[in-house]
Chimera marker file (.cmm) of the C-alpha trace (Angstrom):
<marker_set name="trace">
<marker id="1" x="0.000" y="0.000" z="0.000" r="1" g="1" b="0" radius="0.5"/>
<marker id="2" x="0.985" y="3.151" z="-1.217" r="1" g="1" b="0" radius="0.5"/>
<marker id="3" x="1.601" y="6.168" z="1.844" r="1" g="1" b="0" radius="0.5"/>
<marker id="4" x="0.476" y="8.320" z="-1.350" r="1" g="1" b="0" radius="0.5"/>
<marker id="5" x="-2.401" y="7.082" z="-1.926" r="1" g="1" b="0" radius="0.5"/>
<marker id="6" x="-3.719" y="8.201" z="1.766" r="1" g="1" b="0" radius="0.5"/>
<marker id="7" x="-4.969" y="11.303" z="2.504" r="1" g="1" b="0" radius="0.5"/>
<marker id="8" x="-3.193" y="12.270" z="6.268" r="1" g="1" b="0" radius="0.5"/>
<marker id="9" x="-5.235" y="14.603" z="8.263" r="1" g="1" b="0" radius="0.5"/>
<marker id="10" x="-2.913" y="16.590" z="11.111" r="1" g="1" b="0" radius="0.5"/>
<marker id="11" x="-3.594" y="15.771" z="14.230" r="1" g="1" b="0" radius="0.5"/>
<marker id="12" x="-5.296" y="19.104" z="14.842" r="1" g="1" b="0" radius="0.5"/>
<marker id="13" x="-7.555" y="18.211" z="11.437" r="1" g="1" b="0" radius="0.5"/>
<marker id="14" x="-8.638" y="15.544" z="14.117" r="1" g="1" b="0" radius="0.5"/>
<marker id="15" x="-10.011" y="17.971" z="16.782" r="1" g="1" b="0" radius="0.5"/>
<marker id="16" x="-11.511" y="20.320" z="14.302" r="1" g="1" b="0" radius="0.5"/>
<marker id="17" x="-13.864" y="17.398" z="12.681" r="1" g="1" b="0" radius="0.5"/>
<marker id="18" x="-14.319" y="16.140" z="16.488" r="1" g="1" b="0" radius="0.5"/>
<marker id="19" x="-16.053" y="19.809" z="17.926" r="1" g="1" b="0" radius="0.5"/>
<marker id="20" x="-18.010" y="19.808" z="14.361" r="1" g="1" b="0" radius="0.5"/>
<marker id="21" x="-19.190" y="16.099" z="15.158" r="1" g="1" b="0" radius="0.5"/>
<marker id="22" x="-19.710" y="16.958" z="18.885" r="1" g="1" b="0" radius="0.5"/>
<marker id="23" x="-21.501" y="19.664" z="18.205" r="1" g="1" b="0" radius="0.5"/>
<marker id="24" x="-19.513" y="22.545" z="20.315" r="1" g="1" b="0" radius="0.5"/>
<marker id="25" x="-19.433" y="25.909" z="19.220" r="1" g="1" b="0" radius="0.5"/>
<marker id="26" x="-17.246" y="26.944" z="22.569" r="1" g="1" b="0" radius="0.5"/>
<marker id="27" x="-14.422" y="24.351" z="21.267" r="1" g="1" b="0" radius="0.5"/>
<marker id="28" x="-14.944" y="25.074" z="17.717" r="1" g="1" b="0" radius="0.5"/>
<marker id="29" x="-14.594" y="29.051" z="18.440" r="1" g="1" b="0" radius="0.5"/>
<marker id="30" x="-11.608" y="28.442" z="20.389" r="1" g="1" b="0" radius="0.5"/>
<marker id="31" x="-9.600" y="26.169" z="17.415" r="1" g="1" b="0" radius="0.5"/>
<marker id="32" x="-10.744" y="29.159" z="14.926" r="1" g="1" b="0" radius="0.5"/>
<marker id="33" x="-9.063" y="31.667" z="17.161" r="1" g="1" b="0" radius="0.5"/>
<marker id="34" x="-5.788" y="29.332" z="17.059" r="1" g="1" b="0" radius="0.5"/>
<marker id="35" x="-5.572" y="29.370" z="13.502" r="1" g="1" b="0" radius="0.5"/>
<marker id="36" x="-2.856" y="31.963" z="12.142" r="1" g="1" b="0" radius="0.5"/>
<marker id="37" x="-3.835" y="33.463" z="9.029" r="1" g="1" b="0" radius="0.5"/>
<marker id="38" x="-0.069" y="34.242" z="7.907" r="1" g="1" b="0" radius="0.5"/>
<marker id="39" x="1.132" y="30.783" z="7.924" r="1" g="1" b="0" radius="0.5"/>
<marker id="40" x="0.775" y="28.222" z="5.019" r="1" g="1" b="0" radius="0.5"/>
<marker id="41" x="-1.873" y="25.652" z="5.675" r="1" g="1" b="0" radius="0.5"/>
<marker id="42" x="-1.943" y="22.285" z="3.696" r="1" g="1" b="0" radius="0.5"/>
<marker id="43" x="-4.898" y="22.086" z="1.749" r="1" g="1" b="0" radius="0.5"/>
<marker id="44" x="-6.439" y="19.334" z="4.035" r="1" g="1" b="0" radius="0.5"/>
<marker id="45" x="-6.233" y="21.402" z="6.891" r="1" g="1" b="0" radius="0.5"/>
<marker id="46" x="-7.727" y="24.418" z="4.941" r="1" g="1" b="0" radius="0.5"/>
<marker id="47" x="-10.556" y="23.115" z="4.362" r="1" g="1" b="0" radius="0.5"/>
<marker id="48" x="-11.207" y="21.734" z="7.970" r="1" g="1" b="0" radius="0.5"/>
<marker id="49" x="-10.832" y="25.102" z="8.974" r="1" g="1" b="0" radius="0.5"/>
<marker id="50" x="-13.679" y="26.494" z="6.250" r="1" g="1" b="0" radius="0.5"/>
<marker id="51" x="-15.860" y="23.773" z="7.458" r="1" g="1" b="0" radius="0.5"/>
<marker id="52" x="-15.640" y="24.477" z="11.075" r="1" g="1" b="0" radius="0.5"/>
<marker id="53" x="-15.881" y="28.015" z="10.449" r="1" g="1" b="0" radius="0.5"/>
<marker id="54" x="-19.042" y="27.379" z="8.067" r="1" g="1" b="0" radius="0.5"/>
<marker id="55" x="-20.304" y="25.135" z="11.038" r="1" g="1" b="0" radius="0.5"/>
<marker id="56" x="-19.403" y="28.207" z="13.837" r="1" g="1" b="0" radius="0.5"/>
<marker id="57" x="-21.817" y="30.520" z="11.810" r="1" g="1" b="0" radius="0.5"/>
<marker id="58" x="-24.872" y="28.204" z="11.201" r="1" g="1" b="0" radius="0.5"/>
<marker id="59" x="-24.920" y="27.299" z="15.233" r="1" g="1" b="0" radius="0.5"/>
<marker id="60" x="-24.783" y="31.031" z="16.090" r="1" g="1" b="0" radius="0.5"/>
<marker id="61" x="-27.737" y="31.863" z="13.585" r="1" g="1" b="0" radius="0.5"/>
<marker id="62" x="-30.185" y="29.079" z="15.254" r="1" g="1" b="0" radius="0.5"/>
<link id1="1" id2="2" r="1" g="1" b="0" radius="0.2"/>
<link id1="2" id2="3" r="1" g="1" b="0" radius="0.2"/>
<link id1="3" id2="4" r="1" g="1" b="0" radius="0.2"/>
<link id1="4" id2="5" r="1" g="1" b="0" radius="0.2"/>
<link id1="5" id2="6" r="1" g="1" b="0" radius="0.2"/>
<link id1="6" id2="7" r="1" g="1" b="0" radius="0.2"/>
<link id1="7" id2="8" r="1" g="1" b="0" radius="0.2"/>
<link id1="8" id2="9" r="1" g="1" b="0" radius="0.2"/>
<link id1="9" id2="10" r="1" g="1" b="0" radius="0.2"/>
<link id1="10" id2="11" r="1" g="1" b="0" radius="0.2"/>
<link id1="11" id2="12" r="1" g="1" b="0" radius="0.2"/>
<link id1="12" id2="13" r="1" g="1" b="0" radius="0.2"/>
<link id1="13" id2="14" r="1" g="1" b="0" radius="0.2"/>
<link id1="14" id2="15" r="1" g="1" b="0" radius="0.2"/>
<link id1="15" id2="16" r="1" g="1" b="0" radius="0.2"/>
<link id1="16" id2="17" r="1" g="1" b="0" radius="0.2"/>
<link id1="17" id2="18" r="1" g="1" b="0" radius="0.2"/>
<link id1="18" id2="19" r="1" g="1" b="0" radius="0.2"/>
<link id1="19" id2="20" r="1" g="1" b="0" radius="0.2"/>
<link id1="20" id2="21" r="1" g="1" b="0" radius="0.2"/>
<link id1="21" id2="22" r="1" g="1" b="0" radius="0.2"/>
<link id1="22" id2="23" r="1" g="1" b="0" radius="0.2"/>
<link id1="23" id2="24" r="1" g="1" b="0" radius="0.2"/>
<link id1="24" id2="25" r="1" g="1" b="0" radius="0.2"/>
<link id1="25" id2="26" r="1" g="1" b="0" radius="0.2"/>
<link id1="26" id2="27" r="1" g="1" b="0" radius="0.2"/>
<link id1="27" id2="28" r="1" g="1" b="0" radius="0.2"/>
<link id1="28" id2="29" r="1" g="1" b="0" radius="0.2"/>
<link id1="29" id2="30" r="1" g="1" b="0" radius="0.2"/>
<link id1="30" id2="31" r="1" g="1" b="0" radius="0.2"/>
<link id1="31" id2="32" r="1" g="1" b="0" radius="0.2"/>
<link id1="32" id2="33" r="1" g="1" b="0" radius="0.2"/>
<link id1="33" id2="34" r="1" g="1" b="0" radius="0.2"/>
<link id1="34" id2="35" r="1" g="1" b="0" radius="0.2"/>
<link id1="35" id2="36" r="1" g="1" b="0" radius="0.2"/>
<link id1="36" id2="37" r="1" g="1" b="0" radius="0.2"/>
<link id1="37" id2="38" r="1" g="1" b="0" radius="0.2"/>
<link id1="38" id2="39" r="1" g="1" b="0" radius="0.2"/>
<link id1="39" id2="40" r="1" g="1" b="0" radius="0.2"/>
<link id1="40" id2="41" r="1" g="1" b="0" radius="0.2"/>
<link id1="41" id2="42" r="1" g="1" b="0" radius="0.2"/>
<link id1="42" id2="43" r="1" g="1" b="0" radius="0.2"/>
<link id1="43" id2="44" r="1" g="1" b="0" radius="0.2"/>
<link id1="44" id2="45" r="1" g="1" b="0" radius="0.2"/>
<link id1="45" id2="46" r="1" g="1" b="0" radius="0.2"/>
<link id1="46" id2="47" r="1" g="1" b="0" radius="0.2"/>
<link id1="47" id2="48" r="1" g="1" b="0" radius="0.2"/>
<link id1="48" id2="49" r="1" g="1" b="0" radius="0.2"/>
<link id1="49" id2="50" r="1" g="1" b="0" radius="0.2"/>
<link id1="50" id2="51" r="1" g="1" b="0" radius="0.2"/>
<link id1="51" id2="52" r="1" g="1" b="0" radius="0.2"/>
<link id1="52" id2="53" r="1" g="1" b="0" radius="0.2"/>
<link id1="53" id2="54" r="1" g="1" b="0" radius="0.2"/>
<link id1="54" id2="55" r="1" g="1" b="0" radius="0.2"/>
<link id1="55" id2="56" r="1" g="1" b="0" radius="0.2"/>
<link id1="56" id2="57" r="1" g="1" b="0" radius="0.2"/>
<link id1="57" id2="58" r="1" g="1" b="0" radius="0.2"/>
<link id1="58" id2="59" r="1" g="1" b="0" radius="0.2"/>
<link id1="59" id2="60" r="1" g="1" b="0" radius="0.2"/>
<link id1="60" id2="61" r="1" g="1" b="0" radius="0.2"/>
<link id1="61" id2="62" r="1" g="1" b="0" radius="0.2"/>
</marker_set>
């Protein structure tokens, strides 16, 4: 098996899709407010990031 092949999430991918499957916004809001704009983010990451954001927003609008 090919390590190519696999898509590796970082380990803080991991507790970004945990507070989205959990559900909370308190943990979610505190990994967005980690998350330093100025550094390069693998694309992975990135879009763990625009998910949990997307997710912060439609909790605080129910």
């Amino acid at each position: 098996m090919s390590n190519a092949s696999q898509h590796t999430i970082p380990p803080y991918g991991v507790a970004i899709q945990s507070a989205i499957s959990e559900g909370k916004l308190p943990q979610m809001k505190a990994l967005l407010a980690t998350r330093d704009p100025k550094k390069s983010e693998a694309k992975d990451l990135r879009s763990a990031y625009e998910q949990l954001a997307k997710e912060v927003a439609r909790l605080e609008h129910h």
